[in-house]
Backbone as ProteinMPNN parsed JSONL, in Angstrom:
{"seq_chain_A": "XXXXXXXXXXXXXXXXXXXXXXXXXXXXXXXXXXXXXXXXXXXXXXXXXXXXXXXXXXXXXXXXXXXXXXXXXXXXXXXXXXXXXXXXXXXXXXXXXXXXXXXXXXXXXXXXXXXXXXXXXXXXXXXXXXXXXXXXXXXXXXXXXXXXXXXXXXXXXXXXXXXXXXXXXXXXXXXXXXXXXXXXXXXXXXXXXXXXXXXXXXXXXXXXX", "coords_chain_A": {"N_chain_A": [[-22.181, 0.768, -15.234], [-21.914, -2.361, -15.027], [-19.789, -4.043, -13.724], [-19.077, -2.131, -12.129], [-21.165, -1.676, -10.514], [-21.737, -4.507, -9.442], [-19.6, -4.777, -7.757], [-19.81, -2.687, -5.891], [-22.399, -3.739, -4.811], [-21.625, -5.4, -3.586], [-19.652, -4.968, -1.773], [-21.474, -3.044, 0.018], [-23.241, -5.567, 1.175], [-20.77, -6.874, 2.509], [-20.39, -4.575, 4.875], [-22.837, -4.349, 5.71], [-23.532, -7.143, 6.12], [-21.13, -8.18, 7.959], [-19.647, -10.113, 6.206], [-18.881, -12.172, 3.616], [-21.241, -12.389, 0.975], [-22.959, -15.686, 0.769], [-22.934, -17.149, -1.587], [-22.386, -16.982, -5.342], [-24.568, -16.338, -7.033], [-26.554, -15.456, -5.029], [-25.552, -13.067, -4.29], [-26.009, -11.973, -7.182], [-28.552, -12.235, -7.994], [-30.426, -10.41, -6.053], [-28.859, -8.237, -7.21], [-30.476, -8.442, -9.901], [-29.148, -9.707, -11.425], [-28.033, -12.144, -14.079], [-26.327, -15.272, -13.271], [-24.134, -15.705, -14.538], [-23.144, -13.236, -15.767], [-21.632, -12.054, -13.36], [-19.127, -13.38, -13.797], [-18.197, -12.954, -15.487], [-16.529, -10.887, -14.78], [-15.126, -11.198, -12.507], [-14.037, -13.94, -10.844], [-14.197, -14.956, -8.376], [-15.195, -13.694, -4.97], [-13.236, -13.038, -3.498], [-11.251, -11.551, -5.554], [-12.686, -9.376, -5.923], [-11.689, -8.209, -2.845], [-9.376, -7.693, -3.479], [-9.205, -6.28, -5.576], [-10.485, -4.001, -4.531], [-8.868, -2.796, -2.926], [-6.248, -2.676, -4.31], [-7.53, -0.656, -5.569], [-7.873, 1.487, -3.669], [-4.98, 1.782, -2.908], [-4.378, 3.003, -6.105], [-6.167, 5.251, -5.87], [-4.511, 6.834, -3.689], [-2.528, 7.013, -4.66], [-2.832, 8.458, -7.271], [-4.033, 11.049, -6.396], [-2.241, 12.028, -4.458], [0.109, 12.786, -6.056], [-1.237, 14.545, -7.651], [-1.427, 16.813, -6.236], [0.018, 20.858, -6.256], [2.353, 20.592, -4.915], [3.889, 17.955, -5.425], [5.77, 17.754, -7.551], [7.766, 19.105, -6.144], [8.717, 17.504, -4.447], [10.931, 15.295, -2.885], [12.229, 11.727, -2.608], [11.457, 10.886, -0.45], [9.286, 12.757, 0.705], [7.682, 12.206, -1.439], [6.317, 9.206, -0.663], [5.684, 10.029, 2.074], [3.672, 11.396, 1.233], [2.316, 9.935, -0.351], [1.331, 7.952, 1.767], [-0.039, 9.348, 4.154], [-1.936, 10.11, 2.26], [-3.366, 7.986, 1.737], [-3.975, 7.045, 4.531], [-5.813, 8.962, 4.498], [-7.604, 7.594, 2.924], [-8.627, 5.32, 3.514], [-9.662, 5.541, 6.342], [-11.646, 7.253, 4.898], [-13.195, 4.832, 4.512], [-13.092, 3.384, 6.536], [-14.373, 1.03, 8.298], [-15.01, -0.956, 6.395], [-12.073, -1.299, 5.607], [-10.781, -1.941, 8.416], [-12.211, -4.145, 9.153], [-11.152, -6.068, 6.976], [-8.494, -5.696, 7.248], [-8.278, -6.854, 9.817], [-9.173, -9.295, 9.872], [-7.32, -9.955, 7.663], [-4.499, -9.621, 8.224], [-3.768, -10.99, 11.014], [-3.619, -13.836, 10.67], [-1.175, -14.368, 9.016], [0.696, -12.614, 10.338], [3.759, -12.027, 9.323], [3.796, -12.193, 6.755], [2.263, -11.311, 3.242], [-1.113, -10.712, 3.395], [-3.778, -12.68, 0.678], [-5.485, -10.698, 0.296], [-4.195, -8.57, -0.378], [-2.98, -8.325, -2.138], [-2.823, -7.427, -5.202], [-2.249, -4.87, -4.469], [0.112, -4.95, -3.123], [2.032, -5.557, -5.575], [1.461, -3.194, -7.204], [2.268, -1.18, -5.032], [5.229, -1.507, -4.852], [6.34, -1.078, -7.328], [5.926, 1.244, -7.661], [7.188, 2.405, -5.498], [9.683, 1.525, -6.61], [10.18, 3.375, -8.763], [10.106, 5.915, -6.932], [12.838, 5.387, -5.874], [14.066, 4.742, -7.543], [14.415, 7.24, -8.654], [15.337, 8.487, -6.603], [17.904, 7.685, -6.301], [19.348, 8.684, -8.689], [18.884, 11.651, -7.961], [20.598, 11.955, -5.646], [19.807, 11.446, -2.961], [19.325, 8.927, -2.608], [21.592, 5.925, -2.005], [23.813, 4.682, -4.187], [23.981, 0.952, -3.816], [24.546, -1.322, -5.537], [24.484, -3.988, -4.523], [22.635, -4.624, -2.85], [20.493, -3.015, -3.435], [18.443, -4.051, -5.001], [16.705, -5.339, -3.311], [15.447, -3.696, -2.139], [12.203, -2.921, -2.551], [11.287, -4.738, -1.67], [11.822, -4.433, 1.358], [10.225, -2.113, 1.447], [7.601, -2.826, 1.443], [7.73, -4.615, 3.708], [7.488, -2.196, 5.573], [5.181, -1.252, 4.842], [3.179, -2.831, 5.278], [3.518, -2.915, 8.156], [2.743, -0.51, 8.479], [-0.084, -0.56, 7.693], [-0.914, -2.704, 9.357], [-0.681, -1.335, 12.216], [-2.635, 0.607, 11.899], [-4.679, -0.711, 11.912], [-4.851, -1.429, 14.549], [-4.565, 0.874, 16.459], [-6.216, 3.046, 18.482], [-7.017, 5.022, 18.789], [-7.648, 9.109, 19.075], [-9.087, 9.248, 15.431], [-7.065, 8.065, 14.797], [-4.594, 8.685, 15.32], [-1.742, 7.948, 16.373], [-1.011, 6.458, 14.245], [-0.455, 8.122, 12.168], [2.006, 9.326, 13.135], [3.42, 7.029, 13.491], [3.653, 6.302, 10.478], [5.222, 8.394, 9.831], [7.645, 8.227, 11.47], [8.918, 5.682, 10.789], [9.232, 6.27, 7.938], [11.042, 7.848, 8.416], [13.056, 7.038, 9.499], [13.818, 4.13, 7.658], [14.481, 5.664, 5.058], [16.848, 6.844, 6.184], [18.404, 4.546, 6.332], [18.76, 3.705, 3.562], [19.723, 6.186, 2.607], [22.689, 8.136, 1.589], [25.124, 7.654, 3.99], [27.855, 7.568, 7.058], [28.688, 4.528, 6.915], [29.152, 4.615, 3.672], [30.638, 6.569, 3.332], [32.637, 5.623, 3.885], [33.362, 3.567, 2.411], [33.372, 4.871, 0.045], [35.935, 6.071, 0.466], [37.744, 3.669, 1.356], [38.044, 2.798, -1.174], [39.129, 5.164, -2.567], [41.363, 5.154, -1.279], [42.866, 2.691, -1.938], [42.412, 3.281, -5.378], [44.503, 4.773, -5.259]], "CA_chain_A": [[-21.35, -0.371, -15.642], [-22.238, -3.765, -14.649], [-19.18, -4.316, -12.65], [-18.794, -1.265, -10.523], [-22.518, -2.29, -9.793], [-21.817, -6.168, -8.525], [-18.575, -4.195, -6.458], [-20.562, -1.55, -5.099], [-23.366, -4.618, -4.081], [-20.623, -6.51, -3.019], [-19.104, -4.136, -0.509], [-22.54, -2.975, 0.759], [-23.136, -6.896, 1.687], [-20.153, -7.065, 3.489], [-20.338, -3.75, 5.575], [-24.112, -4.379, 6.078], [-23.326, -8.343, 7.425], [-19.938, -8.663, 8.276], [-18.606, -10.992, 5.848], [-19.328, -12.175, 2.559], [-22.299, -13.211, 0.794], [-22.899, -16.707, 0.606], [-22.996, -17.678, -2.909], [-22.547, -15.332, -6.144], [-25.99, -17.02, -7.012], [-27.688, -14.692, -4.249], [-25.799, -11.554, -4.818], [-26.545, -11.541, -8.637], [-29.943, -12.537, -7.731], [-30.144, -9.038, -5.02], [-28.98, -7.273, -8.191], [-31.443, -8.847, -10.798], [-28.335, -10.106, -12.954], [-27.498, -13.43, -14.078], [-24.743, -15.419, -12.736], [-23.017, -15.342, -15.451], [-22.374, -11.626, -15.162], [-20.55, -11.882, -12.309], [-18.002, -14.589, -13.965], [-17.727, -11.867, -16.836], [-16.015, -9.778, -14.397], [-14.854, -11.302, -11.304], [-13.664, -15.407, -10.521], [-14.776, -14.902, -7.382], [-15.678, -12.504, -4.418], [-11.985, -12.572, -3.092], [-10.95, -10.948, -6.277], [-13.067, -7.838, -5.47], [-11.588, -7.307, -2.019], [-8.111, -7.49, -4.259], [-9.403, -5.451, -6.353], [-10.995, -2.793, -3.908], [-7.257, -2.475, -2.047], [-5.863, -2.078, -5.484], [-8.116, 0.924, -6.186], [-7.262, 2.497, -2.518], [-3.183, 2.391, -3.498], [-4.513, 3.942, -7.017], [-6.33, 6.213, -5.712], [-3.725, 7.692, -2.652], [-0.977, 7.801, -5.728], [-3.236, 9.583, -7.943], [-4.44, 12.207, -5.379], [-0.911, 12.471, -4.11], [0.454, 13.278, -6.973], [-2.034, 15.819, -8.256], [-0.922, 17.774, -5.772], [1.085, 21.216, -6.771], [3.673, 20.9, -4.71], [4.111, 17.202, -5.563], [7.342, 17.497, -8.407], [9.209, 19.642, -5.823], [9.258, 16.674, -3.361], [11.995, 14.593, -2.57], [11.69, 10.646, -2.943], [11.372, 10.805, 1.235], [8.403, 13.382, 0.883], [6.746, 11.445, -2.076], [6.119, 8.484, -0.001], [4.978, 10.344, 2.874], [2.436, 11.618, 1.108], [1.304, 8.661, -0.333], [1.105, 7.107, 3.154], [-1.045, 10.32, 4.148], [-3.04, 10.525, 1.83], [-3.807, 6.372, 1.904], [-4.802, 6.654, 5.459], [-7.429, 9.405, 4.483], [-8.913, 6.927, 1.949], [-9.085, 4.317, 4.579], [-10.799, 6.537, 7.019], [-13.425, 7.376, 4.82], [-13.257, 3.538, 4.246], [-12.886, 2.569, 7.828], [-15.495, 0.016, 8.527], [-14.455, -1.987, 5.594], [-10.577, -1.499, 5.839], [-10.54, -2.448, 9.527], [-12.314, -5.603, 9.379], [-10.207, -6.34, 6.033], [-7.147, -5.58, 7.91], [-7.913, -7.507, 10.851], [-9.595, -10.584, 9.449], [-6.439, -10.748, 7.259], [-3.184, -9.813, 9.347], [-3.269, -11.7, 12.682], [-3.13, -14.75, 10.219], [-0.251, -14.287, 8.809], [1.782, -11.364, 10.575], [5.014, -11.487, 8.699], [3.566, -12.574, 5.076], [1.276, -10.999, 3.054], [-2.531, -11.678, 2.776], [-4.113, -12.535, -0.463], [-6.279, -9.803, -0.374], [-3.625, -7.343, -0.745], [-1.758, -9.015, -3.457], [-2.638, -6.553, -6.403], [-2.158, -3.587, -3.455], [1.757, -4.741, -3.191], [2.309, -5.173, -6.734], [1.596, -1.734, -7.493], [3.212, -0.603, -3.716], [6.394, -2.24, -4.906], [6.625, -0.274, -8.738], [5.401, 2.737, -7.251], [8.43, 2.561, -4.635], [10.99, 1.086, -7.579], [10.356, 4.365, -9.109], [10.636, 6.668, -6.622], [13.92, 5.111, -5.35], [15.538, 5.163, -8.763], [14.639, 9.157, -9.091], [15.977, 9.258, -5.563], [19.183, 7.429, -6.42], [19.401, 9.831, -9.671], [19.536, 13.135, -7.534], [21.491, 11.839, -4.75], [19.019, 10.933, -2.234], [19.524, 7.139, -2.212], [22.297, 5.953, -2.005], [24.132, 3.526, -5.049], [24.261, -0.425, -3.45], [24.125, -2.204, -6.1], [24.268, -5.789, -4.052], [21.483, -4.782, -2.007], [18.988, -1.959, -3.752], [17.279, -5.19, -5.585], [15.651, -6.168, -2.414], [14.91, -2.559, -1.219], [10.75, -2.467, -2.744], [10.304, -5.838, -0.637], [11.743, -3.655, 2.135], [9.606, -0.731, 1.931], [6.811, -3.452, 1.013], [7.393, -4.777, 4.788], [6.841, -1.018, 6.355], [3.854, -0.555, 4.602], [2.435, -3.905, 6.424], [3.836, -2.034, 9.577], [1.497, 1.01, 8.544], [-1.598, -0.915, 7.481], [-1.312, -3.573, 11.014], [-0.913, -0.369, 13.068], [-3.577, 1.041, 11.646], [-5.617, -1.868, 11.866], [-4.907, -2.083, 15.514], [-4.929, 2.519, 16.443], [-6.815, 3.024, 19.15], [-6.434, 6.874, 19.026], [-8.631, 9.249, 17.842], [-8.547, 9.857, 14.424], [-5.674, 7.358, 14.442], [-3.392, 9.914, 15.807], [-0.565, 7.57, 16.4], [-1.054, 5.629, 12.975], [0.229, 9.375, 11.127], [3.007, 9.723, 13.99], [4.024, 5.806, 13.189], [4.249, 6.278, 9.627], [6.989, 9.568, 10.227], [9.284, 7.644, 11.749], [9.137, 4.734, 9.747], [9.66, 6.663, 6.707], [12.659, 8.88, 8.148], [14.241, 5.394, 9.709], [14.292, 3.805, 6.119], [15.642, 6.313, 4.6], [17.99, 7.017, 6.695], [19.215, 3.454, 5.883], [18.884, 3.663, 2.004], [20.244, 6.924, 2.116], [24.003, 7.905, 1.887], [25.77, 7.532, 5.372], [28.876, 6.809, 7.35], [29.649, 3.518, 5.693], [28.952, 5.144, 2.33], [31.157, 7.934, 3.053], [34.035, 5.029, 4.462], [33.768, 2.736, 1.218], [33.557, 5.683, -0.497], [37.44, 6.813, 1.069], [38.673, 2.621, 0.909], [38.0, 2.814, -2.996], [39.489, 5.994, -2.886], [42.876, 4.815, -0.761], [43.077, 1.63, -3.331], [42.734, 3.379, -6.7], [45.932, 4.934, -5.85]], "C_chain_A": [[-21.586, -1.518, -14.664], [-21.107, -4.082, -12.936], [-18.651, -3.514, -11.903], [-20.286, -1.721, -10.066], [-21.925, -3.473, -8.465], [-20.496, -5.872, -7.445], [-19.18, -3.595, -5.638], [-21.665, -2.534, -4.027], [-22.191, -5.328, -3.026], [-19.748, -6.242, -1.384], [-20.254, -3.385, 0.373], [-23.06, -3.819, 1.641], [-22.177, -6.653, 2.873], [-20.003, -6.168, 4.668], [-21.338, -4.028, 6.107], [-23.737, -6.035, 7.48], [-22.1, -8.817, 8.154], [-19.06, -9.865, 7.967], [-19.289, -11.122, 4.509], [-20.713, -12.906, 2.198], [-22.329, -14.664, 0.333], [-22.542, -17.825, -0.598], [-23.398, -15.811, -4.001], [-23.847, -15.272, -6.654], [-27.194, -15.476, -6.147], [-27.383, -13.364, -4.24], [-26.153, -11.291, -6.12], [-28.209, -11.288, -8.444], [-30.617, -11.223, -7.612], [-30.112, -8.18, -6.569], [-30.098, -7.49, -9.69], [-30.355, -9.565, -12.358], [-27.667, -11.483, -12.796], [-25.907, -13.678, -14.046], [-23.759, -15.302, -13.143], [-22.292, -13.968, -15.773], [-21.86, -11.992, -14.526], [-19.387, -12.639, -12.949], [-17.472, -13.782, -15.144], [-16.29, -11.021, -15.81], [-15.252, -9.733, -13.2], [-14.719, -13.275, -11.306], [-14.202, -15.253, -9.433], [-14.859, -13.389, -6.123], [-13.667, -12.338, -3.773], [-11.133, -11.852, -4.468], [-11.554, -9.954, -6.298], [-12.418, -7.524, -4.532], [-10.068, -7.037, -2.616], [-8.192, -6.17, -4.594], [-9.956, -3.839, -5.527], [-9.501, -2.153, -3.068], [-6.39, -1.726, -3.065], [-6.136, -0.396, -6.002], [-7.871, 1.832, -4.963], [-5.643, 3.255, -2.99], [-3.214, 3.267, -4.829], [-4.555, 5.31, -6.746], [-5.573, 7.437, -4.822], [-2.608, 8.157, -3.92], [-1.725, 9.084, -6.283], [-3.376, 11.211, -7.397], [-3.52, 12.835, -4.818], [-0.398, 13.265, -4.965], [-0.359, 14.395, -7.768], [-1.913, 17.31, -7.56], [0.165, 19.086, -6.503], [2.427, 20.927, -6.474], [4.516, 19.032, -4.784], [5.48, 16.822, -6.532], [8.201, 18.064, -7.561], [9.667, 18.671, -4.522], [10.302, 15.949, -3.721], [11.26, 13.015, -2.772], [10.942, 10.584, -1.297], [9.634, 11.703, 1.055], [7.482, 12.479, -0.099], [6.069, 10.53, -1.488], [5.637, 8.937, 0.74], [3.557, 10.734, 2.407], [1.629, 11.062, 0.51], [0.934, 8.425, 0.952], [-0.442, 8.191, 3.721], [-2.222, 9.823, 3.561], [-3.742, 8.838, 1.748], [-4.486, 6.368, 3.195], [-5.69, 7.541, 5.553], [-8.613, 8.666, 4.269], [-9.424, 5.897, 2.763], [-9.238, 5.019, 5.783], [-11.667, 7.011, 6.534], [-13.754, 5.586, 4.313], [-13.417, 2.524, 5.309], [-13.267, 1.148, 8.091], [-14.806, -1.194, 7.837], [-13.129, -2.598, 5.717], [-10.675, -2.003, 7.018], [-11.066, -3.428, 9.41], [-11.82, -6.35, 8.002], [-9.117, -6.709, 6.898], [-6.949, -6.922, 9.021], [-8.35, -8.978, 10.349], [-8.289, -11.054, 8.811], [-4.912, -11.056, 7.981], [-2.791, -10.416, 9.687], [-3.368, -13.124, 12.063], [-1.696, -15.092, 10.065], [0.622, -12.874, 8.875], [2.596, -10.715, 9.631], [4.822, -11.537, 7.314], [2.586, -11.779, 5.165], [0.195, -11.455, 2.5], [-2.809, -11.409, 1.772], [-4.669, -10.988, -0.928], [-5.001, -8.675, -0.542], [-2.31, -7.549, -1.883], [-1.67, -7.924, -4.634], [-2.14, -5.219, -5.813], [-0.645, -3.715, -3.568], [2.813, -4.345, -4.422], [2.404, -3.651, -7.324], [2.324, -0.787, -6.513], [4.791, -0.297, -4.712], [7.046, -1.171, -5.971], [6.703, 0.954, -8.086], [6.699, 3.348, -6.66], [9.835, 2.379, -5.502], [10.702, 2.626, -8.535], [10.794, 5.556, -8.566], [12.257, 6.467, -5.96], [14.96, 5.015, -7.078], [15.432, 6.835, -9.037], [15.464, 9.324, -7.511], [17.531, 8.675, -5.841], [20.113, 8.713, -7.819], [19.936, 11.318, -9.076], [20.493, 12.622, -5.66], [21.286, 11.429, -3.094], [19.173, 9.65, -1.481], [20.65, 6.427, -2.75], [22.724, 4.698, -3.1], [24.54, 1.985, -4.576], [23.893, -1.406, -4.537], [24.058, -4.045, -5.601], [23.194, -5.748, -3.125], [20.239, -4.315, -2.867], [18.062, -2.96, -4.358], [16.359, -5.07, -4.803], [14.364, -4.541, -1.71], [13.115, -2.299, -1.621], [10.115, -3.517, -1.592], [10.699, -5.442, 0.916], [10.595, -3.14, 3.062], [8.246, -1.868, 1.764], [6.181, -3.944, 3.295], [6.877, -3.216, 5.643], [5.524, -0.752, 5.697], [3.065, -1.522, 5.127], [2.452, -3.232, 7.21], [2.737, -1.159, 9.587], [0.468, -0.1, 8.498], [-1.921, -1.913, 8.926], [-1.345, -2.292, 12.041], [-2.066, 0.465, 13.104], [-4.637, 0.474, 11.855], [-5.689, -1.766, 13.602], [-4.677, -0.561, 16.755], [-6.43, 2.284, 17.272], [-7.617, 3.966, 19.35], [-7.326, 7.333, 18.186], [-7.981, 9.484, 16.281], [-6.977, 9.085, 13.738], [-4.394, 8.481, 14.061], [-2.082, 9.192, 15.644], [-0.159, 6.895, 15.397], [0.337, 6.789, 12.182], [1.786, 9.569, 12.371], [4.057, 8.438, 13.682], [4.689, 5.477, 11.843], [5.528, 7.563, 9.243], [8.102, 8.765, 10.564], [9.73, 6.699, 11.167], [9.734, 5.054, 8.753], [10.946, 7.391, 6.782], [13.57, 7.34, 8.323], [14.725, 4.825, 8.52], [14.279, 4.144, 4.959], [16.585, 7.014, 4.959], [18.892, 5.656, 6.62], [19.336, 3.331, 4.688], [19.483, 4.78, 1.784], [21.834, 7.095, 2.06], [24.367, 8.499, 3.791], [27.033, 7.096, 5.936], [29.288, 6.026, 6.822], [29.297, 3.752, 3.963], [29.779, 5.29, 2.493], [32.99, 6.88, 3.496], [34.072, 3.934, 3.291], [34.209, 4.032, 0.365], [35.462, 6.116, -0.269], [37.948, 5.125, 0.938], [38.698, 2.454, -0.35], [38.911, 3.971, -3.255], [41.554, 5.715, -2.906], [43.61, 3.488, -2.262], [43.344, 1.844, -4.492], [44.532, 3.975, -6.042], [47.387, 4.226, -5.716]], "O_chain_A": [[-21.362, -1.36, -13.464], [-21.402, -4.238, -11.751], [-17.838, -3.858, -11.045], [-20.294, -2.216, -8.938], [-21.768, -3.379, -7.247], [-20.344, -6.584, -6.452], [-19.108, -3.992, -4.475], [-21.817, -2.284, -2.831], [-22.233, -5.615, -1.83], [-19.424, -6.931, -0.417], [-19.907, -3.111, 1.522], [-23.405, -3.402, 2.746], [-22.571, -6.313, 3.988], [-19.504, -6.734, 5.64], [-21.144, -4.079, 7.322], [-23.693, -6.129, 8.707], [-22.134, -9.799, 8.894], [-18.239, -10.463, 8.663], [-20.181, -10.328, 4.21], [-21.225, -13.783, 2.893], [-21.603, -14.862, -0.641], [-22.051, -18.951, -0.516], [-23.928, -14.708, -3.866], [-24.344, -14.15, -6.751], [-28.155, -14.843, -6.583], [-28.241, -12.482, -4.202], [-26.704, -10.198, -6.253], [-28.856, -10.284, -8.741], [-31.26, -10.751, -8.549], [-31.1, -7.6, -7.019], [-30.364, -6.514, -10.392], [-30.588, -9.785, -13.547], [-27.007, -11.905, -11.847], [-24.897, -13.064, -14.389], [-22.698, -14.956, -12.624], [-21.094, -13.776, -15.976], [-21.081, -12.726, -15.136], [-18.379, -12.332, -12.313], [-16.378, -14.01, -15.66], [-15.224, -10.686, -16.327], [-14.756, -8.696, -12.759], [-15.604, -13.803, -11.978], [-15.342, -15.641, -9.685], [-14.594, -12.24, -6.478], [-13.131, -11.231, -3.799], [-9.997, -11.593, -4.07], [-10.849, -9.149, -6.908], [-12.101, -6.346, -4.702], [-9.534, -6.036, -2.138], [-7.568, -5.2, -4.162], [-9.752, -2.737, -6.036], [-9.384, -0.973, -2.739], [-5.911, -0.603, -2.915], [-5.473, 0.523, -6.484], [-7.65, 3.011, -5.237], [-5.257, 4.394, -3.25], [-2.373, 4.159, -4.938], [-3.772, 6.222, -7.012], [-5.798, 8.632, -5.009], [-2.051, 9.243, -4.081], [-1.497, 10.263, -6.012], [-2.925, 12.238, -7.903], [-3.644, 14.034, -4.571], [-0.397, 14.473, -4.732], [0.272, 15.074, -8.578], [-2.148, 18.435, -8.0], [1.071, 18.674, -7.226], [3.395, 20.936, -7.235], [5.61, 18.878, -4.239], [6.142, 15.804, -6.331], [9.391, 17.845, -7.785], [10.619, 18.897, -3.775], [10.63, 15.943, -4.907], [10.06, 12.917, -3.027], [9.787, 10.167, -1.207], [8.718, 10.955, 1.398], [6.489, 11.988, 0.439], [4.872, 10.781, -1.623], [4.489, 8.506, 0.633], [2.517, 10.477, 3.014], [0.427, 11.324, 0.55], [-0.172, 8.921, 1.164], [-1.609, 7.805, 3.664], [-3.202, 9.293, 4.084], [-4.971, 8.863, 1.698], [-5.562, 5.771, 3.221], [-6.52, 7.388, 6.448], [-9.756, 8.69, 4.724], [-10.618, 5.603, 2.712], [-8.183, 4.713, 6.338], [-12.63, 7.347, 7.223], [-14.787, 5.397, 3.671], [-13.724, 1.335, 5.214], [-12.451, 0.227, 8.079], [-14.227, -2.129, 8.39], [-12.874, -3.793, 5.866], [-10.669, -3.2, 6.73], [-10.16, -4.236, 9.616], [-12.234, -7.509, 8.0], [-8.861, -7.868, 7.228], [-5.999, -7.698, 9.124], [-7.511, -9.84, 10.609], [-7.89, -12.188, 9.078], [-4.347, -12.124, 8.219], [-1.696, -10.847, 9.326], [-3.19, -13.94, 12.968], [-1.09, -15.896, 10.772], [1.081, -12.223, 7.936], [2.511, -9.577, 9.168], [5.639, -10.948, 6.606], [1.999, -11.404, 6.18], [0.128, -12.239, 1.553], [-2.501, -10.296, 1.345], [-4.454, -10.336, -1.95], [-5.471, -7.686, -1.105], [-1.225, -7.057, -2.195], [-0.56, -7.549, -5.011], [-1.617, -4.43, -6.599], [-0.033, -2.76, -4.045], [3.747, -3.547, -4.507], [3.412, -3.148, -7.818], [2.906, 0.217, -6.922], [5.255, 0.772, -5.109], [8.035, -0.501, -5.675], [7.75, 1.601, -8.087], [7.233, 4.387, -7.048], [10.885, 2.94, -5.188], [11.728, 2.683, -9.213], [11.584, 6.291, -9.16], [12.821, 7.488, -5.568], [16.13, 5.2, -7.412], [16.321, 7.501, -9.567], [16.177, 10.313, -7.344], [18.406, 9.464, -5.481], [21.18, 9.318, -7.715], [20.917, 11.966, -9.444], [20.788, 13.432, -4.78], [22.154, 11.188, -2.255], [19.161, 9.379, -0.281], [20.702, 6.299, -3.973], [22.047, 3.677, -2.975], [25.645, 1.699, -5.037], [22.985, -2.223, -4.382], [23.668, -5.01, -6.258], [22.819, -6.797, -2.601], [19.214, -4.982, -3.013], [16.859, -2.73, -4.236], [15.234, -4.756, -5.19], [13.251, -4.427, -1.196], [12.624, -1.402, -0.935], [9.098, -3.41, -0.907], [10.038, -6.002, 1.791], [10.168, -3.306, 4.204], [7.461, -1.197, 2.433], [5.134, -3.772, 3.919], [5.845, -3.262, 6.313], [4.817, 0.113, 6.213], [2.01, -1.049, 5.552], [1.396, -2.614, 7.347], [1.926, -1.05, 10.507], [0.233, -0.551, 9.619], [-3.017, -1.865, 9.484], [-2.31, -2.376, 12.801], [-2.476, 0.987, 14.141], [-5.651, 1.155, 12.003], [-6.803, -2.094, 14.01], [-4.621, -0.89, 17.94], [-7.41, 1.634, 16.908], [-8.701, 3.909, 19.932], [-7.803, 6.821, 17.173], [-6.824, 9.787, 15.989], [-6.217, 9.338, 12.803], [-3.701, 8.856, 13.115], [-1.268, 9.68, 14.859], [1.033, 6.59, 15.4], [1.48, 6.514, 11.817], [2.652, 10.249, 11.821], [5.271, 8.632, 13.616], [5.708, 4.801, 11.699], [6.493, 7.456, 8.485], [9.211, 8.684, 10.035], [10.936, 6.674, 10.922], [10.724, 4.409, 8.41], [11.74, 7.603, 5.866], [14.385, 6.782, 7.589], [15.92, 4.937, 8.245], [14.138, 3.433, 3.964], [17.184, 7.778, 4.202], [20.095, 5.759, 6.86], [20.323, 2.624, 4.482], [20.0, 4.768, 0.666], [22.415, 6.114, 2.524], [23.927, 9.429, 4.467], [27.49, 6.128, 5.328], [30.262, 6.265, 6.107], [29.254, 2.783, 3.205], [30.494, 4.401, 2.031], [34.126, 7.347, 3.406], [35.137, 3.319, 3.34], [35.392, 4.157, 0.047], [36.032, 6.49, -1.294], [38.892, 5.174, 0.149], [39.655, 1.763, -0.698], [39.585, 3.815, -4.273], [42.469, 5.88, -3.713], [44.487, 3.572, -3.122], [44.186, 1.154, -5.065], [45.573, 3.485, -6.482], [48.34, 4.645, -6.373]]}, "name": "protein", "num_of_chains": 1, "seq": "XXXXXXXXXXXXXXXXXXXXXXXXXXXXXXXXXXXXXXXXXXXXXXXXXXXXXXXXXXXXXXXXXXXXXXXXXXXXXXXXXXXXXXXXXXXXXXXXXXXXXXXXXXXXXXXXXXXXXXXXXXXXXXXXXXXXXXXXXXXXXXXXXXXXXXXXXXXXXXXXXXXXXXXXXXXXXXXXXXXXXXXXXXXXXXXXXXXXXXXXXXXXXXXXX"}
């Protein structure tokens, strides 16, 4: 297929020189296909590295989830093992992901970069699902004046993971998998039910009667 081809060229380029190719002119060229292919299938080369981030978050759900023991998790375990299994795919991805990561980041810290625009979108759903099955069995706790915001939340910890990762010194990015544990118990230990649950819960209670 044409356009896993001009991806596959496309990400070879950039691993090979460390940035993109100059014009789509010279990678079509490289592949023997006119320019106009590429415009079939792609606006430009920053819509592949979209698109290649996109297919990482696919692929960690999919793989996650294919797992057996994947229906008897919890919303807390689901997530972890996305996260897992995401920083396998970017370890056999390294090269690429790290100078992704870092080229885009240390721009803009607290916002997110273009290239990971189709990557959040799907983050975001992915997370608005498992937080309504976790509100369902009792997991996460009912706020209705907050839970809106809670995907752009979990949206910021998964920056947290991917800049830490980006910036893992360790082998094997030892402290990356140790960084995303605590992250993930911390917020849900704030989405879950707790103390001021359990004390609205008892002033609603004092009131109805």
């Amino acid at each position: 297929m044409e356009k896993d081809r001009i991806k596959q060229a496309y990400l070879d380029f950039v691993l090979n020189e460390g940035h993109s190719p100059q014009s789509v002119f010279k990678l079509t060229q490289q592949l023997g296909l006119a320019e106009a292919e590429f415009y079939q299938h792609y606006p430009n080369f920053d819509a592949i590295d979209r698109e290649i981030w996109a297919d990482f978050g696919r692929q960690a759900r999919e793989t996650a989830a294919a797992e057996p023991v994947w229906e008897s998790y919890g919303s807390r375990e689901k997530l972890l093992a996305f996260y897992y299994t995401l920083l396998e795919i970017l370890k056999s991805n390294r090269s690429y992901a790290l100078m992704s990561l870092r080229r885009s980041l240390h721009r803009m810290p607290a916002l997110t970069p273009r290239v990971l625009d189709d990557f959040r979108q799907d983050f975001e759903n992915f997370v608005s699902d498992l937080l309504s099955s976790g509100r369902v069995s009792g997991e996460i706790a009912s706020r209705p004046l907050v839970q809106d915001g809670y995907p752009r939340f979990f949206w910021q910890q998964a920056l947290f993971v991917l800049g830490y990762f980006a910036k893992d010194d360790t082998v094997n990015f030892e402290r990356t998998d140790a960084a995303v544990e605590k992250a993930v118990t911390l917020s849900f230990d704030l989405v879950g039910r707790n103390s001021l649950d359990s004390a609205v819960d008892f002033v609603r209670f004092l009131v109805r009667r």
